[in-house]
N, C-alpha and C positions, 0 to 999 in steps of 0.2 A: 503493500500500500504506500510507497514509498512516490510520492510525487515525483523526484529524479528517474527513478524508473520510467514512468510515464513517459517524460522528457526524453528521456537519454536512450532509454534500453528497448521499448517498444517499437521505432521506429528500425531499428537493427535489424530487429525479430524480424517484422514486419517485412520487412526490405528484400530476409534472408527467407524467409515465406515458413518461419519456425511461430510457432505459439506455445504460451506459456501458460502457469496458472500463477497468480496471482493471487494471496490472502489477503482479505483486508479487515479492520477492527473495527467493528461495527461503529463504535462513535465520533467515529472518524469521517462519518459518510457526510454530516451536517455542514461539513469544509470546519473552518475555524481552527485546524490542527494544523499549524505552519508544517510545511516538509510532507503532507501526505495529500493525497490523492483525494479529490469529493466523490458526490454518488454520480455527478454527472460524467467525469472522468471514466470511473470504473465502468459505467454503462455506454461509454465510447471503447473501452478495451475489449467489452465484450463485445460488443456488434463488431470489434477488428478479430472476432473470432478467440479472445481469449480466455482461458478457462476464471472464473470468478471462484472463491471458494474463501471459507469461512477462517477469522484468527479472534474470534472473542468476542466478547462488546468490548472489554473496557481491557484485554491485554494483561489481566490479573493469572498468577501463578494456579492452576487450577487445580495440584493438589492440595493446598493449603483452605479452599475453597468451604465452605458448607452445604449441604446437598441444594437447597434452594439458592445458593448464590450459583453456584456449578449450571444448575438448569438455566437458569438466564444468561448465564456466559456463552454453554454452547448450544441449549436448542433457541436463545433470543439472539444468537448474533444472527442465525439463519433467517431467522425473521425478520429479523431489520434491512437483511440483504435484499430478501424477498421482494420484501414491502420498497425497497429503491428500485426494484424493475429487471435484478439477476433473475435469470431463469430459471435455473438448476444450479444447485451448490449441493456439487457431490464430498466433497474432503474439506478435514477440517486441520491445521496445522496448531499444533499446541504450541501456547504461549513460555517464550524458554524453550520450548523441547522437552518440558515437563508434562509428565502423563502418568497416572496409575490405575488399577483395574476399575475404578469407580468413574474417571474420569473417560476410558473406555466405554464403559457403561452406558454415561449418559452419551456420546454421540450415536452409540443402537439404539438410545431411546428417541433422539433428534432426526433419526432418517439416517447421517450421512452412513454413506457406502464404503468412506477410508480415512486414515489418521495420519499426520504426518508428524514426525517427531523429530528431531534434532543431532542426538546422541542416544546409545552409540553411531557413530558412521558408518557407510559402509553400500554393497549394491543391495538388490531386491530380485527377488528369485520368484517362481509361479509358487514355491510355496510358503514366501515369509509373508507374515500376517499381516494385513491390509487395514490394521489401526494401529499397525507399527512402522510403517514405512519408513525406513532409512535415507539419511541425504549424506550428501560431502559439503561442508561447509566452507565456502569462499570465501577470504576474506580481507583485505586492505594486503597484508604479507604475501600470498598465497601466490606463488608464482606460475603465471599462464603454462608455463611446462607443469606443473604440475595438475592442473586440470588439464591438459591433455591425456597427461597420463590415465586418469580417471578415466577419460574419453575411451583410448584405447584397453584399460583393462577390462571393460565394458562390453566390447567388442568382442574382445578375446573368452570373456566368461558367458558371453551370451548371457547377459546380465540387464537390470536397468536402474540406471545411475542417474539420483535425482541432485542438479546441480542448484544449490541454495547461492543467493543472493539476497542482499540487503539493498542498500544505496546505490544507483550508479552514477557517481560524481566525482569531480576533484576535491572535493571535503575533506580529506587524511582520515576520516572517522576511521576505526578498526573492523568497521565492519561494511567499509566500503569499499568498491571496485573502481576502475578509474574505466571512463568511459573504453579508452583507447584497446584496453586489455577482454576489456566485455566485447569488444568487436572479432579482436583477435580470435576470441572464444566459438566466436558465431563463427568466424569465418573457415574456422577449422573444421568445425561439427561439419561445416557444408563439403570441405574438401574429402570427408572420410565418405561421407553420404550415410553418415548414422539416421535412423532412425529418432526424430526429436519429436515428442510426445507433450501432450498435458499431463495434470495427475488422474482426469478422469479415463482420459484413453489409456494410459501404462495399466490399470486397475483391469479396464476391458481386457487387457490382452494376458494379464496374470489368469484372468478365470477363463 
């Protein structure tokens, strides 16, 4: 939900004829949150085809959570999303990367179809669990040979390797990527002719 995103990395995508999914925190959608993305935004990425998918309302640690605060994190962010004109929000990416069987829970109780978690790292296979989904985490240090490498071990494992990003800016934040390297990135993915997926379609192709 990261407004530079928007800016910066969509048009890449876009250009490179890749789509993405995109999380966004539900209280986020009203605008008024410098650095992120509105509803009108996210409902321009979706009509460019890209996948929309749920990170919270409010971005709170959800095991720490209370069962009725837990419910409104994650079956009301879906509804807030809803209610701005997403279509379908099949995945839900936990806030942190934090997740425990309860938290679990409630997204089978929310409808969504899959979880996205943070840590451990790592690829996704037809038969790792699909409210644990794994990513490799990108991040400001993280050198473009190194998500190649990701790229190609992917390949080679017959695997599917979900690459996380944050920011894409000049910012130095630690969890940002600099435009130039996001490009590089796409433009590799193009050169191998990997397979580049949403979260909802990688999910289709597990089952």
């Amino acid at each position: 939900g990261y407004l530079s995103v928007y800016q910066n990395a969509i048009p890449m995508l876009n250009n490179a004829g890749m789509k993405s999914t995109q999380y966004i925190i539900a209280e986020t959608l009203g605008g008024g949150f410098s650095g992120y993305v509105n509803a009108a935004q996210v409902l321009a990425m979706q009509a460019q085809g890209h996948e929309i998918g749920a990170h919270s309302s409010s971005h709170a640690d959800l095991t720490l959570s209370t069962p009725t605060d837990l419910a409104n994190e994650v079956g009301g962010s879906k509804t807030a999303l809803e209610n701005a004109g997403v279509n379908f929000i099949s995945s839900f990416a936990y806030p942190y990367g934090n997740y425990n069987n309860a938290v679990i829970q409630a997204l089978v109780n929310a409808g969504y179809e899959a979880g996205r978690g943070a840590y451990p790292d790592g690829e996704n296979y037809k038969d790792t669990n699909k409210y644990e989904l794994r990513v490799v985490d990108v991040q400001l240090l993280t050198p473009v040979a190194t998500v190649k490498t990701w790229i190609d071990q992917a390949i080679a494992n017959k695997s599917w390797v979900i690459l996380m990003y944050h920011q894409i800016d000049n910012g130095g934040d630690q969890y940002s990527t600099l435009p130039q390297n996001f490009q590089e990135v796409v433009n590799y993915a193009q050169s191998v002719g990997i397979m580049v997926v949403t979260n909802r379609q990688g999910v289709a192709l597990m089952n």
